[in-house]
N, C-alpha and C positions, 0 to 999 in steps of 0.2 A: 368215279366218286365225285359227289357235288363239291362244290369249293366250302361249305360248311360244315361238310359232315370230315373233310379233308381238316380242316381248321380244329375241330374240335378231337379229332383223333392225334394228330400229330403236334398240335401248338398251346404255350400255356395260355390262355387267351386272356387271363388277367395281366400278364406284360404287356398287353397289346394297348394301342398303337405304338407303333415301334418308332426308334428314335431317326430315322434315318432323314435326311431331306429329302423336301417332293422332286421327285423326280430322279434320283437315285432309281441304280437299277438292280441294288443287292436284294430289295424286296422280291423283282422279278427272278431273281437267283436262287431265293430262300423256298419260294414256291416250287419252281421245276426240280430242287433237290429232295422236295414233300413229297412231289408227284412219281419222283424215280422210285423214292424209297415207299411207295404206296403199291406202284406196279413190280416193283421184287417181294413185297410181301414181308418187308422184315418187320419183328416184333421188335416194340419200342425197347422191352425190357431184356432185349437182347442185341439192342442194335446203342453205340458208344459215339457220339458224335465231339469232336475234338479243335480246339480254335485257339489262337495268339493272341495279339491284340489288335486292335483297329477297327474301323467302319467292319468289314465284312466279318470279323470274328464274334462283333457281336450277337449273328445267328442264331446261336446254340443256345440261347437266352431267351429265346421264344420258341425252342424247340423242345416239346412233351416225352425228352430221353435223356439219359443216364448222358449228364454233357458235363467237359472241362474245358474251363476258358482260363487258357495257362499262362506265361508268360510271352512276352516280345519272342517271337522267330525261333519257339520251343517248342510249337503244336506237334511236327513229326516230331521230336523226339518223346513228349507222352504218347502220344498216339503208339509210338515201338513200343513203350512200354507198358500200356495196356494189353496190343495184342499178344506180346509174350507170356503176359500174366495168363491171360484168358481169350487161346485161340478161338475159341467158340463163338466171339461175339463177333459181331460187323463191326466192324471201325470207320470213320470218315472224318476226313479232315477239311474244314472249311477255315482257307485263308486268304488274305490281302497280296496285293502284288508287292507291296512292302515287307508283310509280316514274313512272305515266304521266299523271295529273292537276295534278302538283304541280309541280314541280320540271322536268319534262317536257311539261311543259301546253302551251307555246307551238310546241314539236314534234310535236305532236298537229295544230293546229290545220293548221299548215302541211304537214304529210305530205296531210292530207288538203284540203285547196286547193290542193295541188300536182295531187294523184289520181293520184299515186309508184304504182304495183302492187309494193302489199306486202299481206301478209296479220297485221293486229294483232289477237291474244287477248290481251282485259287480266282477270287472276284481279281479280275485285272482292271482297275479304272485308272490305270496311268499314275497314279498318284497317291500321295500319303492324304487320303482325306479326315481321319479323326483331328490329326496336328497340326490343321491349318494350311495342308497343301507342298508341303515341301515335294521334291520330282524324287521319282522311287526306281532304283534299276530298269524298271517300265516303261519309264516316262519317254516318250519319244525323242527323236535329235532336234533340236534347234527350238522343241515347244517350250512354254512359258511355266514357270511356278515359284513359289516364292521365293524358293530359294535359287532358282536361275530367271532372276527378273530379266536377265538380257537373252534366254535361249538358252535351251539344254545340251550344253558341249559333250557329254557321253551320249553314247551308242548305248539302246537297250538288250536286253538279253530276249534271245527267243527260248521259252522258258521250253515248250514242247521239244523242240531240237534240242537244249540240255539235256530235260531226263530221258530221251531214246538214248545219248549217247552215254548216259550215265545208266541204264541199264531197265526202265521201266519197260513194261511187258504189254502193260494199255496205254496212250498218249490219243489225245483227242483236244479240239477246241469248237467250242463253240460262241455265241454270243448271247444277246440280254432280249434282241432284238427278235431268233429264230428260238423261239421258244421250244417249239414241238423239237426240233430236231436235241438242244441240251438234254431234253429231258431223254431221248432216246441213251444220248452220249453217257450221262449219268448216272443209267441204271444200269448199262453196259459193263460202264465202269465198275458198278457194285457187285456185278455177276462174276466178273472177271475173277481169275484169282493172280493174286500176281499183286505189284502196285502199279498202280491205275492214276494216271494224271490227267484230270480235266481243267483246260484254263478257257477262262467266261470273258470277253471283252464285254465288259459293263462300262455305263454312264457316269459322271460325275461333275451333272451341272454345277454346282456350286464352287467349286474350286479349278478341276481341271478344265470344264468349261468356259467357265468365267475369262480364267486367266489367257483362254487362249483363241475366245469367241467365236466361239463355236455353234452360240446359239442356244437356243433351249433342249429339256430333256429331248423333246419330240425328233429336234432337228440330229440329235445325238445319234439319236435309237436309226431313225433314217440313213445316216452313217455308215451304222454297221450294216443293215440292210447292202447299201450298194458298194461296200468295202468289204464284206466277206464271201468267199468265194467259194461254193463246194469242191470236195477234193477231184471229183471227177471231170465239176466244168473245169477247172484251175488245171486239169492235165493238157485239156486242149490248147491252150491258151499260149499263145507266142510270147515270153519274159516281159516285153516292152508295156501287151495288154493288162499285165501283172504287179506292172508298177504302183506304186502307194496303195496296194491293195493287200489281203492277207487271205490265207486258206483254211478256211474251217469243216469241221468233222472229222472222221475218224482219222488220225494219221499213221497209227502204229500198232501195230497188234499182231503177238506172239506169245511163245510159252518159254517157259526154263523152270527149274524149280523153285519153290516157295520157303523165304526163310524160315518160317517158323516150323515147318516143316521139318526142314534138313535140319534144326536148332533138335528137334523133338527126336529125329530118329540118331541124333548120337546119345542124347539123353537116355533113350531106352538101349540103345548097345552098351553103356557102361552099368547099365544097371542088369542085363544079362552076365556080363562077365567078371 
C-alpha cells in the first residue's frame, strides 16, 4: 500500500502535522503500527486503539479508529475493559515507557498474567519526554535527566523479561531504526492470541539526547542499528561481545488460555445451570 493511500485510510489527516519534535522516532513507530495493522487486514470499525498520557500516547490522535486516550498509567486497564465488553474487537495499546512502567506498572503485570488478548507497543525513549525530561523506570544507570542532573542511580527494568515472567504469551523487541523487522513484530503481535508485548527503542533528541549528548536524531537511529542485536546473532555471541548492547526480535512465544475466554465459558456454564 502506497504511504498515501496508507495515510488516508488509517489517519485523520486534518490533525496532521503532528506535534512531535523533529526527529523523534514515535512518528517512525506510529507508521510501522499502520503498516502491521494494514497487513492483518483489521477494520478500522472494528479495530479499538488505546493510549495514557505522554509523547507516544498521543498516537491514537492521528489515528482513523474508534481511539481512547485515558488517563496517566490506565491504558491496560481500559483496554481490559473494552475487551471484556466487546471481545470481538482488536485491541492495541500504545504506551510510553513512563506511562507503562511506572505509574502503570502494576497494570502491566496483570494484563499479562491475565493473558487479556491485547496487542501492547510501548515507545521506550528512555525518558519522560512530554514533562520536560524527568528519567522514567527506563532511563538507563548513571544517564542524565532533569531530574538526575548528576546520573541515574536506579537500575532499569527490562520490561520483556517482566511480562514473560509475569505471564505474557508474545514478548518481542524491536527498534525505530529496523523498521521492516517492528512491523513484522507487530503484526505478529496482533495475530497472536494471548497478550502480546512489543517494546520499540526509540529516539529522543530533544530531551534524552540533549541531556546526554548523544548527538543528533541520525546519530540516535545509528545507535540502535549497531546496539541491537538479532535474537539468533545474540545466541552466538560470547557475554563480553554482548556488553552495552541489547537483543531485539522475537523473544517469547507460547500458548495457554485466553482470559476473556475462560471469563466467557464460566459465564455460559452458569447460565446453563
Amino acid at each position: 500500500m502506497a504511504v498515501k493511500e496508507l495515510l488516508d485510510r488509517y489517519t485523520r489527516m486534518e490533525k496532521l502535522p503532528h506535534i512531535w519534535c523533529p526527529g523523534c522516532g514515535h512518528g517512525i513507530i506510529l507508521g510501522s503500527v499502520l503498516r502491521a495493522i494494514q497487513r492483518q487486514n483489521l477494520e478500522p470499525d472494528k479495530t479499538t486503539i488505546v493510549s495514557g498520557i505522554g509523547c507516544s500516547s498521543r498516537a491514537p490522535g492521528y489515528m482513523k479508529f474508534d481511539t481512547l486516550h485515558t488517563t496517566h498509567g490506565r491504558a491496560l486497564a481500559f483496554a481490559t475493559g473494552v475487551k471484556l465488553a466487546r471481545p470481538e474487537l482488536n485491541v492495541i495499546v500504545l504506551s510510553g515507557d513512563g506511562d507503562c512502567a511506572a505509574i502503570g506498572g502494576n497494570h502491566l503485570i496483570h494484563a499479562a498474567r491475565r493473558n487479556i488478548n491485547l496487542t501492547t507497543v510501548v515507545f521506550n525513549n528512555s525518558i519522560y519526554g512530554m514533562t520536560s525530561g524527568q528519567y522514567s523506570p527506563l532511563t538507563p544507570h548513571k544517564r542524565f535527566a532533569t531530574t538526575a542532573p548528576y546520573g541515574n542511580v536506579d537500575h532499569p527494568f527490562d520490561l520483556c523479561q517482566l511480562v514473560i515472567a509475569a505471564g505474557a504469551t508474545y514478548v518481542a523487541r524491536g527498534t525505530a531504526y529496523h523498521t521492516q523487522m517492528l512491523i513484522d513484530l507487530i503484526a505478529k503481535g496482533i495475530e497472536r492470541k494471548g497478550f502480546s508485548f512489543i517494546e520499540v527503542v526509540t529516539q529522543c533528541p530533544t530531551y534524552y539526547g540533549r541531556k546526554n549528548k548523544l548527538g543528533s536524531a541520525i546519530d540516535m537511529l545509528n545507535w540502535q542499528k549497531e546496539h541491537g542485536v538479532p535474537v539468533k546473532a545474540a545466541a552466538k555471541l560470547p557475554p563480553e561481545k554482548m556488553e552495552g548492547k541489547f537483543v531485539i526480535g522475537e523473544l517469547h512465544c507460547t500458548q495457554r488460555p485466553e482470559y476473556v475466554e475462560e471469563y466467557q465459558r464460566i459465564i455460559d456454564r452458569m447460565e446453563r445451570e
